[in-house]
N, CA, C and O of each residue as an XYZ file, in Angstrom:
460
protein
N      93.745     79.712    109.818
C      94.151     80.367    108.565
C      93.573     79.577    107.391
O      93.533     78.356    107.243
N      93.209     80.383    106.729
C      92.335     79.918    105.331
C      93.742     79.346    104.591
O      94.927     79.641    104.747
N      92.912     78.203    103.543
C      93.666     77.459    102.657
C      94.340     78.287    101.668
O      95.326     77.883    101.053
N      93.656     79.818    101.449
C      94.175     80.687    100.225
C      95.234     81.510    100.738
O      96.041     82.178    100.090
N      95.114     81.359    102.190
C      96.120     82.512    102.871
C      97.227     81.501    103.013
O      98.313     82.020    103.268
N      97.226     80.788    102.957
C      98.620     79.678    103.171
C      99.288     79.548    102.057
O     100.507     79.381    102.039
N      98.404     79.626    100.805
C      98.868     79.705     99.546
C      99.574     80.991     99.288
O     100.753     81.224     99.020
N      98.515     81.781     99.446
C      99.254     83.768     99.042
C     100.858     83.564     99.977
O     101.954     83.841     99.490
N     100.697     83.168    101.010
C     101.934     83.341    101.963
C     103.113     82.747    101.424
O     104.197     83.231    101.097
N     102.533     81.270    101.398
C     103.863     80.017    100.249
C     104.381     80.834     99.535
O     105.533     81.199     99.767
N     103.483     81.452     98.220
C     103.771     81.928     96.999
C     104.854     82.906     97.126
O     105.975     82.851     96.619
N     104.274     83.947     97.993
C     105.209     85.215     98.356
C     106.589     84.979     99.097
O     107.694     85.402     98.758
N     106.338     84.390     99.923
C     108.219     83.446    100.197
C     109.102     83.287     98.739
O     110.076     83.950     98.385
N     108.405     82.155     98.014
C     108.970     81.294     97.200
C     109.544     82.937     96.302
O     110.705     83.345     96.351
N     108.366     83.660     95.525
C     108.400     84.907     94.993
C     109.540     85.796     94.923
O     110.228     86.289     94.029
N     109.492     85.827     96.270
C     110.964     86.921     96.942
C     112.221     86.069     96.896
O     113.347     86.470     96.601
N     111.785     84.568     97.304
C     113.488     84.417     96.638
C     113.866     84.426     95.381
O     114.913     84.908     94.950
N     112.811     83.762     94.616
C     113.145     83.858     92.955
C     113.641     85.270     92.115
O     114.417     85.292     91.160
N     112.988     86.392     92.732
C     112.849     87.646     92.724
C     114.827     88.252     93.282
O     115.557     88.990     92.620
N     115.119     87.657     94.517
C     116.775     87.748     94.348
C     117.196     87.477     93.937
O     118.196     88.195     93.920
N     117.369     86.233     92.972
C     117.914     85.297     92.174
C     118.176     85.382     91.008
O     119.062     84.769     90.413
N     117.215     86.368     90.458
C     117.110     86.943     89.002
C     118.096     87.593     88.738
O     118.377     88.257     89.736
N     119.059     87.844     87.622
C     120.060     88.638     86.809
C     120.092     89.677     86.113
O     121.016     90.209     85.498
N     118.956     89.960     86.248
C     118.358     91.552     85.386
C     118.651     92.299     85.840
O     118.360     92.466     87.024
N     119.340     93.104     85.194
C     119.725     94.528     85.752
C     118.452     95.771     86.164
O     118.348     96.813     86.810
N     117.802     95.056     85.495
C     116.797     96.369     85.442
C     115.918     96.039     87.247
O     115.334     96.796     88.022
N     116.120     95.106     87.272
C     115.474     94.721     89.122
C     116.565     95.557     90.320
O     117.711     95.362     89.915
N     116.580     95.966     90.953
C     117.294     96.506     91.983
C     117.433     95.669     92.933
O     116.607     94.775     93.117
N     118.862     95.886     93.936
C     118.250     94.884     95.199
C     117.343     95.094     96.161
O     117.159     94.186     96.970
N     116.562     96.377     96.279
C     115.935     96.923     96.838
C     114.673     96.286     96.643
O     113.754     97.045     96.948
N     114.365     95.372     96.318
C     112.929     95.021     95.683
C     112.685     93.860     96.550
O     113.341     92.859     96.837
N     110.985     94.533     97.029
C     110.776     93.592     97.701
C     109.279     92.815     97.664
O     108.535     93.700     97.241
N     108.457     91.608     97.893
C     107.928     91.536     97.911
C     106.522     91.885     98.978
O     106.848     91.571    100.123
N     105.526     92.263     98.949
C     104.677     93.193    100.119
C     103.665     92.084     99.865
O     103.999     91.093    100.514
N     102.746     91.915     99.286
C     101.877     90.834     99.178
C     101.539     90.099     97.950
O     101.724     90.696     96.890
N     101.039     88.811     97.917
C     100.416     88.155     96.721
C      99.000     87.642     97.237
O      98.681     86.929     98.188
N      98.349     88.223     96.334
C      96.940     87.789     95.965
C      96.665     86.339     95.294
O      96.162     86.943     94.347
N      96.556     85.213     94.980
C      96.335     84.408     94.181
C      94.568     83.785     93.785
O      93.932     83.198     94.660
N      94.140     83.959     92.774
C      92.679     83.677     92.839
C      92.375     82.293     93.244
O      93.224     81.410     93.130
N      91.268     82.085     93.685
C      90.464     81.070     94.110
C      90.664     79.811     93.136
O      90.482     78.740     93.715
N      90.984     79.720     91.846
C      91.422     79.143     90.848
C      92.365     78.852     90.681
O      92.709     77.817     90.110
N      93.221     79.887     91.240
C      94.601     79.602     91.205
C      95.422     79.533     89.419
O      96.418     79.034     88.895
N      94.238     80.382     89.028
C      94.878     80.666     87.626
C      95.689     82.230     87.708
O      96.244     82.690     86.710
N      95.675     82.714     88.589
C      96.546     84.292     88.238
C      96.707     84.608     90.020
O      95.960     84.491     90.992
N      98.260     85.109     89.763
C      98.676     86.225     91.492
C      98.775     87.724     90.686
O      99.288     88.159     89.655
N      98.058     88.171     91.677
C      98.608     89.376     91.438
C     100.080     89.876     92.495
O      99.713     90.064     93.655
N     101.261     90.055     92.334
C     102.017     90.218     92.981
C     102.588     91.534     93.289
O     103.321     91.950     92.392
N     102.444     92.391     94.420
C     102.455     93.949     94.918
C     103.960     94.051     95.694
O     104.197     93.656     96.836
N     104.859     94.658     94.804
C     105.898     95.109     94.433
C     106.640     96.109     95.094
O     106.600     97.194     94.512
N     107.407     96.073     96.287
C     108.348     97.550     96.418
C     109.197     97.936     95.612
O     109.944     97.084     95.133
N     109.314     99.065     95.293
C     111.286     99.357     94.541
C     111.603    100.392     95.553
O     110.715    101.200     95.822
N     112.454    100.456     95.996
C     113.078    101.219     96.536
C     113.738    102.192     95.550
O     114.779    101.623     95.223
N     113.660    103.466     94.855
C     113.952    104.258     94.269
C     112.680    105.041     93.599
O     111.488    104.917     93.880
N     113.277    105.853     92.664
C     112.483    107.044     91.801
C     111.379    106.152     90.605
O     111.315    104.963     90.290
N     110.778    107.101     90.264
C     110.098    106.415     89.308
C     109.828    105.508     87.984
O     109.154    104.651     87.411
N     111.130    106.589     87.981
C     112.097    105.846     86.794
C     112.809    104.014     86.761
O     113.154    103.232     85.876
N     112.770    104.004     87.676
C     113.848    102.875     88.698
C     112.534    101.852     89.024
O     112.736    100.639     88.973
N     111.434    102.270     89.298
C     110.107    101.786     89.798
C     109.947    100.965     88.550
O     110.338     99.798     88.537
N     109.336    101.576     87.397
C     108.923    101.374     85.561
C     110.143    100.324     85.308
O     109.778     99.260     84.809
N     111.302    100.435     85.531
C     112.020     99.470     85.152
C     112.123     98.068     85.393
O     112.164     97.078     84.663
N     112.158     98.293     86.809
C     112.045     97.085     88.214
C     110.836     96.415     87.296
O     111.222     95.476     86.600
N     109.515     96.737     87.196
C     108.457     96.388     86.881
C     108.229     95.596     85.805
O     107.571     94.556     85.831
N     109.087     96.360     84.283
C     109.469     96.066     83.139
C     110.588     94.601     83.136
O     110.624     93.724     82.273
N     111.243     94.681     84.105
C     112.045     93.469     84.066
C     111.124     92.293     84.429
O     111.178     91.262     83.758
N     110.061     92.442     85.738
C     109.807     91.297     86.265
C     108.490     90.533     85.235
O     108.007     89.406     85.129
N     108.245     92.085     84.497
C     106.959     90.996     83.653
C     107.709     90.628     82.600
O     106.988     90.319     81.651
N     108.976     90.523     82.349
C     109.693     89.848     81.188
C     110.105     88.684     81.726
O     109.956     87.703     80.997
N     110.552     88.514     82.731
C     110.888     87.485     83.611
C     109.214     86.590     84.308
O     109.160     85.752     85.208
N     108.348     87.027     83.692
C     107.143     86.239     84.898
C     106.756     84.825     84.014
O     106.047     84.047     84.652
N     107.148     84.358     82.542
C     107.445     82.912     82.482
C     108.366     82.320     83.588
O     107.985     81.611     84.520
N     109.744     82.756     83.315
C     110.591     82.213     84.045
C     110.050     81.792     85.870
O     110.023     80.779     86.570
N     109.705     83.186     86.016
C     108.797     83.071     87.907
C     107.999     82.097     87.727
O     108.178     81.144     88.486
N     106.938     81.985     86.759
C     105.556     80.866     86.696
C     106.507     79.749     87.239
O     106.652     79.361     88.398
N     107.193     79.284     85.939
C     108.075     77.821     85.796
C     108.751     77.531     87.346
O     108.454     76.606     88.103
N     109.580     78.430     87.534
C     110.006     78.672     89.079
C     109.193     78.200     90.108
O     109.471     77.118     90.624
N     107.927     79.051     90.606
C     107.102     78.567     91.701
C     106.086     77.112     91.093
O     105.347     76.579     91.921
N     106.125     76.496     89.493
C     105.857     74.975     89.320
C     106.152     74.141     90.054
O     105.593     73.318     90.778
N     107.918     74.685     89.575
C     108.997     73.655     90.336
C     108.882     73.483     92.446
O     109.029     72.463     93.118
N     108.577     74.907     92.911
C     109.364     75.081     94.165
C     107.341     74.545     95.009
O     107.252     74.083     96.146
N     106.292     74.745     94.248
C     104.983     74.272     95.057
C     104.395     73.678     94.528
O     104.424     73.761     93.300
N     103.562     72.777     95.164
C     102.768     71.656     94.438
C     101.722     72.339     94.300
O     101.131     72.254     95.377
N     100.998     73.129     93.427
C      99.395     73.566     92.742
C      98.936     72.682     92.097
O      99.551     72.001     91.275
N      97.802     72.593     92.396
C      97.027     72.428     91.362
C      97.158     72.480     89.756
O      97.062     71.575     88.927
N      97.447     74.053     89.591
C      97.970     74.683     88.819
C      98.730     75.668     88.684
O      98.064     76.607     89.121
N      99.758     76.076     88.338
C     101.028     77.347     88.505
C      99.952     78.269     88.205
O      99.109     77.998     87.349
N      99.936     79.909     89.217
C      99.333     80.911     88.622
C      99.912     81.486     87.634
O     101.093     81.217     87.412
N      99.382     82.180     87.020
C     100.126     83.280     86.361
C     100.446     84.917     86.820
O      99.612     85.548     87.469
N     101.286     85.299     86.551
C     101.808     86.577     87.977
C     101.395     88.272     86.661
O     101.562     88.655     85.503
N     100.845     88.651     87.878
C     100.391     90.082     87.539
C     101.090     90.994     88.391
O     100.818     91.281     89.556
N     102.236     91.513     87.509
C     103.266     92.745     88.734
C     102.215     94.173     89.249
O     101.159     94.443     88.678
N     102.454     94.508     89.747
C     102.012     95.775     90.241
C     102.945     96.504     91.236
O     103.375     95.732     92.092
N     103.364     97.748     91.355
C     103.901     98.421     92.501
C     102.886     98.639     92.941
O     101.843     98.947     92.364
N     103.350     98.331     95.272
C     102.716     98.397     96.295
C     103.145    100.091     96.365
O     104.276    100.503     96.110
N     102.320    100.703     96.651
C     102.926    102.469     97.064
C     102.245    102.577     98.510
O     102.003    103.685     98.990
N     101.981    101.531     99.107
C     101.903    101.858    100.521
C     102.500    102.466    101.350
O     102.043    102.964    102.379
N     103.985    102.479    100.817
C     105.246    102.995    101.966
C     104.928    104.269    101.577
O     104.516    105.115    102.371
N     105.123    104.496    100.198
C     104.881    106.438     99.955
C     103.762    106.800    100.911
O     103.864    107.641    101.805
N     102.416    105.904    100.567
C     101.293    106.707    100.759
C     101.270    106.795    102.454
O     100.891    107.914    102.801
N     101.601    105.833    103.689
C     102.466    106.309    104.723
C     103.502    107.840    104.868
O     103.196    108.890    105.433
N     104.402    107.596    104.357
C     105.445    108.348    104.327
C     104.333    110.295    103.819
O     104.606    111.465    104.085
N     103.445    109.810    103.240
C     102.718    111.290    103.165
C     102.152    111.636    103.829
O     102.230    112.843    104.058
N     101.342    110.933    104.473
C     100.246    111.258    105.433
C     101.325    111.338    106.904
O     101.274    112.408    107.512
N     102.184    110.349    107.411
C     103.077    111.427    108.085
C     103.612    112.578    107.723
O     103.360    113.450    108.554
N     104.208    112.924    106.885
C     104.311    114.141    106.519
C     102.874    114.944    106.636
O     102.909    115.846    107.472
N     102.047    114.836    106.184
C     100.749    115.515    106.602
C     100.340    115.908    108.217
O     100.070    117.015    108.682
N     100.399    114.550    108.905
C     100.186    115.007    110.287
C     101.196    115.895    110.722
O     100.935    116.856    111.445
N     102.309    115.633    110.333
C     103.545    116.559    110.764
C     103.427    117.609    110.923
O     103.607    118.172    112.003
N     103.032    118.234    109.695
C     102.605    119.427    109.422
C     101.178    120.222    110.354
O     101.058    121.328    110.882
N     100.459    119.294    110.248
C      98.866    119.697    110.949
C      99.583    120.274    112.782
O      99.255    121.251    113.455
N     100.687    119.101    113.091
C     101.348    119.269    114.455
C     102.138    120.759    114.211
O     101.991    121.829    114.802
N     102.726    120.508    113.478
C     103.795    122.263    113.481
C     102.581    123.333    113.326
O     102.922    124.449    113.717
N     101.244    123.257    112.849
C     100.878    124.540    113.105
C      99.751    124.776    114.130
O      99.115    125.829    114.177
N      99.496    123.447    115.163
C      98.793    123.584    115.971
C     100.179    124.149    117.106
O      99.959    124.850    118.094
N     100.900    123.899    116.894
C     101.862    124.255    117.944
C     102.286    126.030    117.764
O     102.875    126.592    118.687
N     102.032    126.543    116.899
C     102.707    127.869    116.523
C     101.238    128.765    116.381
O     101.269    129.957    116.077
């Protein structure tokens, strides 16, 4: 395992707990972490985001954590030894949807090969 994949992995542990820990209402408990990217520099993660809910609920979750991503930086300072703390770029992961469609798609392709 590469030195960056040990890092992305660290990060995303540390991430998800800080990420429960938080007091914002606007985060759900449903939120989870799916992956972190961190550059070669180790100046920026990009961090890929579940919410479990509507879209509405998604925008919020999102809105809280980039208000909170000093606090996260300072956080993963404290909890890993870098080089340098990245700086965190939220994003929602929509992998589960984009799953959840394309089964639904095959589903469908199956119900009308069958009929």
């Amino acid at each position: 395992m590469a030195r960056i994949d040990k890092i992305n992995e660290e990060v995303r542990r540390e991430l998800a707990d800080i990420i429960r820990s938080l007091k914002d209402t606007r985060i759900p408990m449903m939120t989870s972490v799916v992956a972190v990217r961190v550059t070669n520099d180790l100046r920026y993660a990009k961090a890929y985001i579940s919410v479990m809910g509507d879209e509405q609920t998604q925008k919020r979750a999102l809105e809280g954590l980039k208000s909170a991503a000093g606090y996260v930086r300072r956080e993963i300072g404290k909890r890993i030894d870098l080089r340098c703390t990245p700086e965190f770029i939220f994003e929602l992961d929509r992998s589960i949807e984009h799953g959840a469609h394309i089964e639904a798609l095959l589903k469908s392709v199956r119900n009308d090969e069958e009929t």
